[in-house]
LUMVO-301925 format. One line per field, with one value per residue (C-alpha): residue number from 1; x, y, z. Coordinates in steps of 0.02 Angstrom, whole numbers, always signed. Layout:
N
num	c(NUM,...);
east	c(X,...);
north	c(Y,...);
up	c(Z,...);
***
This chain:
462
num	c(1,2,3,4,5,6,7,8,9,10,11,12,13,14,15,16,17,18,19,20,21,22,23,24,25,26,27,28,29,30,31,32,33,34,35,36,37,38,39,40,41,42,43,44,45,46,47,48,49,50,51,52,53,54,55,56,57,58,59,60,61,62,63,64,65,66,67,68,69,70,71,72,73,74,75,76,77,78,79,80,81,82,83,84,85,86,87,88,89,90,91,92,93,94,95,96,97,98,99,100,101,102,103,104,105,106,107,108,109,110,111,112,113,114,115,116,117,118,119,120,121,122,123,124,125,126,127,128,129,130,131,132,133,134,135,136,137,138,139,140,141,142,143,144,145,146,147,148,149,150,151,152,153,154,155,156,157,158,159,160,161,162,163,164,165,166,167,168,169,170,171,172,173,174,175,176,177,178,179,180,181,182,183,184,185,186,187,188,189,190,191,192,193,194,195,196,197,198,199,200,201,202,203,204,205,206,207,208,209,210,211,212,213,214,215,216,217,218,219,220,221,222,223,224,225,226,227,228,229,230,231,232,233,234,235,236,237,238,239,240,241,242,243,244,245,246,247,248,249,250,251,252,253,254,255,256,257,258,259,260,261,262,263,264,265,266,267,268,269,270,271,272,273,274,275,276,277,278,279,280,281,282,283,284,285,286,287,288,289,290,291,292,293,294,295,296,297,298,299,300,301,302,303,304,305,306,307,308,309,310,311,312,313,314,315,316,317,318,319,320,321,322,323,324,325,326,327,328,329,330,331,332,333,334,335,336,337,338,339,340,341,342,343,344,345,346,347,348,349,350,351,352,353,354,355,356,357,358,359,360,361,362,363,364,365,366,367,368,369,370,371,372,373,374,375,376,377,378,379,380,381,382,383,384,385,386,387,388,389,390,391,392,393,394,395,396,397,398,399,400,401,402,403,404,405,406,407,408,409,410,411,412,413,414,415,416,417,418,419,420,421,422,423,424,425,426,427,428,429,430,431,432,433,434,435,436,437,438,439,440,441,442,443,444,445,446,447,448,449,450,451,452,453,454,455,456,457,458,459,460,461,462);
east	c(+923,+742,+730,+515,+585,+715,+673,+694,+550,+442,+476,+439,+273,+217,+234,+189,+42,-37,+15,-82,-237,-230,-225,-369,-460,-422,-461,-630,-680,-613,-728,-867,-849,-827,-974,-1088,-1027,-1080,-1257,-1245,-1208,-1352,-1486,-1430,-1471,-1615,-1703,-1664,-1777,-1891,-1912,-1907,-2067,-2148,-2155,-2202,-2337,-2542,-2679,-2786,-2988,-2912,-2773,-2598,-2523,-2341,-2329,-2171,-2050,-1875,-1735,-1607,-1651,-1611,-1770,-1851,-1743,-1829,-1791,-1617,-1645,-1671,-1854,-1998,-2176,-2314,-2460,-2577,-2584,-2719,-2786,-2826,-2690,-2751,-2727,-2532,-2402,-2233,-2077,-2086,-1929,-2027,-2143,-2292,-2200,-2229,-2124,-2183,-2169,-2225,-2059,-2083,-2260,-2195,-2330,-2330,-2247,-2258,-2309,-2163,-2055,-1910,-1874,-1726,-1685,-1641,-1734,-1734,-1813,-1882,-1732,-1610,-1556,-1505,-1602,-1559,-1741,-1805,-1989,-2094,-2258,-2375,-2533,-2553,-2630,-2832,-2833,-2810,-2773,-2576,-2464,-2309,-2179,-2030,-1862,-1733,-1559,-1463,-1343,-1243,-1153,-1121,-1042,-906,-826,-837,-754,-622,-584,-574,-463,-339,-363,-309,-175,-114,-131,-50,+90,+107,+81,+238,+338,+291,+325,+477,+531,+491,+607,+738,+709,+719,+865,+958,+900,+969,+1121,+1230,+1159,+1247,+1417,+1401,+1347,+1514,+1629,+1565,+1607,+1784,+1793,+1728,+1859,+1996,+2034,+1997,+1962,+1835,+1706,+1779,+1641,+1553,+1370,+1220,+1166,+1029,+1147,+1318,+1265,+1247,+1429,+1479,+1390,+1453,+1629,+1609,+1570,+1708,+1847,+1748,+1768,+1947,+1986,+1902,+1982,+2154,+2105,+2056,+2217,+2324,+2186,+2238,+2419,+2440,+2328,+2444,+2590,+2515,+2474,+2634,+2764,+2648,+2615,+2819,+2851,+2718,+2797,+2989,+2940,+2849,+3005,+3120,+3014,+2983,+2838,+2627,+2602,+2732,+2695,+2485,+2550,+2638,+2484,+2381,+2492,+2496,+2325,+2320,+2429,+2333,+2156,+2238,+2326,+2143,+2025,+2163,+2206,+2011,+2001,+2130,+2039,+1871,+1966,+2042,+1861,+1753,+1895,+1812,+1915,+2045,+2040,+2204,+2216,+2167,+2290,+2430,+2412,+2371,+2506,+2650,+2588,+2588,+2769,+2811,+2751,+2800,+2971,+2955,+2886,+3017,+3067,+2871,+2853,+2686,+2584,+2488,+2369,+2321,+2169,+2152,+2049,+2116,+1957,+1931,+1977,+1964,+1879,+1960,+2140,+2292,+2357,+2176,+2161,+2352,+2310,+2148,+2229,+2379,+2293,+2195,+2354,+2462,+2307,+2324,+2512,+2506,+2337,+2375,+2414,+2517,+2396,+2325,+2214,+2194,+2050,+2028,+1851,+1695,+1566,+1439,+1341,+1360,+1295,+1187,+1167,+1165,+1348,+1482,+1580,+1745,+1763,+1957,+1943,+2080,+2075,+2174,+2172,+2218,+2091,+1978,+1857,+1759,+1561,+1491,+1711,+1673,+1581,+1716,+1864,+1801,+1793,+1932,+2074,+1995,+2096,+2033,+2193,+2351,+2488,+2526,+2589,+2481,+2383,+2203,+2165,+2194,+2022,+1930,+2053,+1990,+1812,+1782,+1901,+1783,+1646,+1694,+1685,+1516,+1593,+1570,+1682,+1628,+1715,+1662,+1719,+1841,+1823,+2021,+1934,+2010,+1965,+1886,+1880,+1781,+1806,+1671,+1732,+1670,+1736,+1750,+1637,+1439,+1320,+1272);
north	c(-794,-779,-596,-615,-761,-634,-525,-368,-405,-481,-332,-194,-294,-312,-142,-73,-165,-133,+68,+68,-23,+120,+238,+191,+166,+354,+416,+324,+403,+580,+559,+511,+622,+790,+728,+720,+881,+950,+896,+938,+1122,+1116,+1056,+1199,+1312,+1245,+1221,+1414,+1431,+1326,+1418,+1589,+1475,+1440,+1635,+1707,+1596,+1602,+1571,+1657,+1583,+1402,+1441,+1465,+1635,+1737,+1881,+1933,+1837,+1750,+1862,+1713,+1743,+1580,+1515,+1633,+1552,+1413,+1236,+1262,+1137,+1264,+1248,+1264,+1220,+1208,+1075,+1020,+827,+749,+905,+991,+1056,+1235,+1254,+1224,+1348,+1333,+1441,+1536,+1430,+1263,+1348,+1228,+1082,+987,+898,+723,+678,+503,+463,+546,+480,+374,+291,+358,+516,+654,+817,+946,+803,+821,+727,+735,+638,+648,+663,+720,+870,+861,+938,+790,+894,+800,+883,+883,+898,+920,+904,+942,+954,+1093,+1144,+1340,+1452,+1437,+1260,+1095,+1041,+986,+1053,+986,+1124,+1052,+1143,+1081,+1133,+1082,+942,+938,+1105,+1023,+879,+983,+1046,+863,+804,+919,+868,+682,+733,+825,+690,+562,+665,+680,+519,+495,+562,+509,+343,+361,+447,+313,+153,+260,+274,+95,+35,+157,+99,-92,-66,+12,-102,-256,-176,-268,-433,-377,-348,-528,-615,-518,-590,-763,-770,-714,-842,-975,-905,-916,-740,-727,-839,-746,-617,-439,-327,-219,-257,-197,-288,-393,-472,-464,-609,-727,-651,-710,-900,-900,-871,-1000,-1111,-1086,-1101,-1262,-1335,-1294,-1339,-1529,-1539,-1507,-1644,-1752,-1735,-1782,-1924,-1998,-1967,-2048,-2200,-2230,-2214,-2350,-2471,-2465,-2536,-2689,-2734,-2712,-2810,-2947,-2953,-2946,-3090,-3185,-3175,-3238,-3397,-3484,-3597,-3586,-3486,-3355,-3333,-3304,-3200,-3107,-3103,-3055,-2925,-2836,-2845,-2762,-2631,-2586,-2572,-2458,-2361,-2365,-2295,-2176,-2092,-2076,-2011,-1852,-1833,-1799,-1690,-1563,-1578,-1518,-1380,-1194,-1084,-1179,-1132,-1164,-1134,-1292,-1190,-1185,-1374,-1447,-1366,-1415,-1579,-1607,-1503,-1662,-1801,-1727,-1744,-1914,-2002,-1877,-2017,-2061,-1887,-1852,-1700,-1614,-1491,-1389,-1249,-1133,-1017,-877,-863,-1032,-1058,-1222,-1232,-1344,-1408,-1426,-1568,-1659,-1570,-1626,-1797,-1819,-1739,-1834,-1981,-1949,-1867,-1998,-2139,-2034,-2036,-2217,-2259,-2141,-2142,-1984,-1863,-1766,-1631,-1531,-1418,-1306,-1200,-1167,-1322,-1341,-1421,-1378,-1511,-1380,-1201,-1117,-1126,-1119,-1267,-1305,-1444,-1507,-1621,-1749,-1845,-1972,-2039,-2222,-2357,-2321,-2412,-2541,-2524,-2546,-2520,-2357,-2416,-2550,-2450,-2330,-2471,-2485,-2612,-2655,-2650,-2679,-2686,-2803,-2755,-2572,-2552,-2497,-2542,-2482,-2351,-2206,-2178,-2226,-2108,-1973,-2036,-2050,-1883,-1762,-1863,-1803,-1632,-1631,-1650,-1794,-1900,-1930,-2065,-2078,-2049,-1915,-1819,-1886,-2069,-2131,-2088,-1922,-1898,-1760,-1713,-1579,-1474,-1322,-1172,-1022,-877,-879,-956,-844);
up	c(-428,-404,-346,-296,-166,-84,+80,+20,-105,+23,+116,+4,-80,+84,+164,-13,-29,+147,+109,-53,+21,+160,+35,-73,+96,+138,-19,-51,+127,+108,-34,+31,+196,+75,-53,+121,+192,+0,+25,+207,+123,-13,+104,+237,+80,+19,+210,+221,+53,+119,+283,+173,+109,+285,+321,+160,+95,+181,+101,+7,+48,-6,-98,-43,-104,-64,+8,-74,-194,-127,-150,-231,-404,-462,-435,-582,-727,-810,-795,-708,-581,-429,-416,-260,-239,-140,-170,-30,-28,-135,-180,-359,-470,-471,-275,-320,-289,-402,-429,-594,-654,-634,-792,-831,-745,-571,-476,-424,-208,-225,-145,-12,+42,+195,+297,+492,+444,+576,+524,+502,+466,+359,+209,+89,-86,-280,-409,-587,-696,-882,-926,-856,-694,-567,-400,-233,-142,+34,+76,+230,+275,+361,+386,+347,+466,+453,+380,+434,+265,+247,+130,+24,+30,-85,-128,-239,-289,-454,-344,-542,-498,-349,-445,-537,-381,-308,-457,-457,-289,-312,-440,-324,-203,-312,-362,-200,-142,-291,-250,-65,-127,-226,-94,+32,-81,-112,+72,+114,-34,+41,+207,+178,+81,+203,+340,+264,+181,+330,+242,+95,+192,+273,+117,+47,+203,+183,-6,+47,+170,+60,-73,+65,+51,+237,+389,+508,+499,+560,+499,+639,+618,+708,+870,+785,+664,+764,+871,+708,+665,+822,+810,+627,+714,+823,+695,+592,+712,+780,+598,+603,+753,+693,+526,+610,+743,+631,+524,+683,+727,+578,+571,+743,+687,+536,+632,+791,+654,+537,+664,+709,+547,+500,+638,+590,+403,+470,+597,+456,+349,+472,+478,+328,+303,+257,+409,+379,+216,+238,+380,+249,+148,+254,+354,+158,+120,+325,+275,+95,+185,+311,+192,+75,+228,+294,+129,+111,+285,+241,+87,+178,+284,+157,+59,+183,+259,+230,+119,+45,-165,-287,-459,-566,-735,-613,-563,-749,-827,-707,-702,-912,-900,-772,-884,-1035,-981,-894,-1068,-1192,-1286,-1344,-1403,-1361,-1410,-1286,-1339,-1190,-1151,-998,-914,-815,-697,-650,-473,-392,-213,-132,-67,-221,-149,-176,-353,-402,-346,-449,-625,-604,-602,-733,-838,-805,-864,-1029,-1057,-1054,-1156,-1291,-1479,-1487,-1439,-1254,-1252,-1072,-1038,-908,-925,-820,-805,-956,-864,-692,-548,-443,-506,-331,-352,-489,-555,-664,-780,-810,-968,-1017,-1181,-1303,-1434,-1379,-1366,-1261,-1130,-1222,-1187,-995,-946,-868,-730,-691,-717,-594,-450,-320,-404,-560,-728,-886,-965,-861,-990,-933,-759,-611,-462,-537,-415,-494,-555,-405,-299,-428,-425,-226,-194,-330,-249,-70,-148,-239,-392,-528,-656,-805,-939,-1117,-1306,-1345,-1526,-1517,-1527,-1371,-1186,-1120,-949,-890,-693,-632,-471,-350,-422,-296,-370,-342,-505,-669);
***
């Protein structure tokens, strides 16, 4: 069974699928929303420097000096990424202002020279130090009191300390997620399998109907699935209710047309002559057509019944008991192989008629020797279901090459010195046919016949 084409996996892929896409979705923006509320944070603190800046620094004739240093002392260790300075646009180098942790070094603001920008306006970006920091920076613009000259004020903040506790929260988030992932995919496994565990139970009531261990579904099912209990129901006591018609259909047409045609042949004998005897003829080839089609008809019948299942051992060995005794004097050997589990599916009276036929071919075509198998199919005819083989074989003649096609035909013999009517093998062949089955003729390993007869066997495929 192909378990990816079943429901329950469609199900679960499905749901699972759509969960985990949600999931990643969530996690990417959880990320992204805390990693913005972290620079949200930094550039709160660093535009609190920066206005620490604005009311500390004036200048000084044409230089911009401070008043008093900025309490966060992180901005007097060198090259640690928390820097501020003060540069007035296109003007010298020695008119620059700089924390004492920025040393020698200046920070370039090329990035942030944006045609049309209004004065005051605030800028934010990333940049990096000499040292490989990775800054956080926000710039604005002024002009100091007593000049009209603007200034670059520019404060940045090391964003890679920043970048540990964001990284140790996508890692809880994905372990979460993680985790809620599992419990979900676990939930909707849980969930589908008990949701279609009533599928189970009817698959379980059909198989014993099919088996003939019961004739109707009884199980209480929920409301979705109770009204196809109820159509399946239906259906089966329709198909009963047909079969059984059909049965006494054909009784009563074999009964209407045996008296006329007795009465034809009784009527032709009292009267001799060339009518009464091709009345004769004719009235018996009459009464072998009807007795061909209606025979065929009550096979059909029992073949397509629901439920009916015999046991093929049971039937094979009372049948080679039977024949063993009718042909005592020969003193045939009969070597003979069963399986316990093989259960035909399918009426006895069908499966006696097809291995007697096929038996009693046997007694008379062989040398001495039988061999009877009983086993499950080889080679099995559809594999959505299981089969049985039942194997006869001698070691007479045999059928000479191209015979098994003709011996399988309605009335031809390829042999006139043994008794018989040449039936038996088309009765076999169009009764497994009626079944789904097959029969196959060929060489036994005995060197005569081997007839192999392939049936529905109750039980579901390997």
């Amino acid at each position: 069974m192909n378990r990816r084409n079943s429901l329950a996996f469609r199900l679960i892929a499905a749901a699972a699928a759509v969960s985990i896409v949600l999931l990643l979705a969530a996690g990417v923006l959880l990320s992204s929303l805390f990693t913005a509320a972290v620079e949200r944070s930094l550039d709160a603190r660093l535009q609190a420097v920066m206005d620490g800046l604005l009311a500390s620094v004036e200048l000084d004739g044409n230089r911009p000096k401070m008043d008093k240093a900025l309490a966060d002392t992180r901005f007097e260790i060198p090259l640690n990424g928390w820097y501020w300075q003060i540069r007035p646009i296109g003007g010298a180098k020695d008119r620059q202002l700089a924390s004492a942790s920025l040393l020698d070094e200046r920070l370039p603001i090329d990035q942030f020279n944006v045609p049309d920008r209004a004065d005051g306006a605030r800028m934010a970006g990333y940049m990096r130090d000499r040292s490989g920091n990775n800054l956080r920076a926000i710039e604005q613009r002024f002009s100091l009191f007593g000049s009209k000259e603007l200034y670059s004020f520019l404060v940045t903040g090391n964003f890679d300390e920043l970048e540990a506790e964001v990284s140790a929260f996508n890692n809880a988030l994905i372990a979460v997620l993680g985790l809620l992932g599992a419990g979900v995919v676990a939930a909707i496994f849980f969930q589908v399998r008990f949701g279609l565990r009533p599928l189970s139970g009817l698959q379980a009531e059909l198989t014993q109907i099919r088996e003939g261990k019961q004739d109707r579904i009884s199980g209480d099912y929920p409301v979705e699935i109770q009204t196809v209990t109820d159509e399946l129901n239906l259906l089966l006591e329709s198909n009963t209710e047909i079969i059984e018609r059909a049965r006494t259909q054909v009784g009563n047409l074999a009964h209407a047309l045996k008296t006329p045609l007795s009465v034809l042949t009784n009527e032709a004998g009292l009267h001799g002559g060339p009518l009464a005897r091709k009345v004769t003829e004719q009235a018996g080839i009459m009464r072998d057509q009807v007795s061909m089609y209606l025979d065929r008809a009550r096979r059909a019948a029992r073949a397509h019944t629901i439920g009916s299942v015999c046991d093929p051992n049971d039937v094979v060995k009372a049948l080679v008991r039977t024949l063993e005794r009718i042909h005592i004097e020969q003193g045939i050997k009969v070597d003979a192989s069963y399986d316990a589990q093989v259960r035909f599916r399918g009426e006895r009276q069908d499966l006696e008629e097809m291995v007697g036929n096929l038996l009693d071919n046997a007694f008379k075509w062989n040398a001495g020797r039988i061999s009877a198998t009983v086993r499950p199919a080889r080679a099995p005819i559809d594999n959505r279901i299981s089969w049985l083989e039942i194997i006869v074989a001698d070691n007479g003649s045999g059928l000479p090459d191209g015979g098994a096609e003709i011996a399988m035909q309605r009335g031809k013999r390829l042999d006139e010195t043994k008794p018989g009517s040449g039936l038996g093998l088309n009765i076999v062949f169009e009764t497994a046919s009626m079944y789904g089955g097959k029969l196959s003729l060929g060489r036994s390993e005995l060197g005569g016949l081997e007839a192999v007869l392939t049936l529905p066997a109750v039980g579901s495929a390997g």
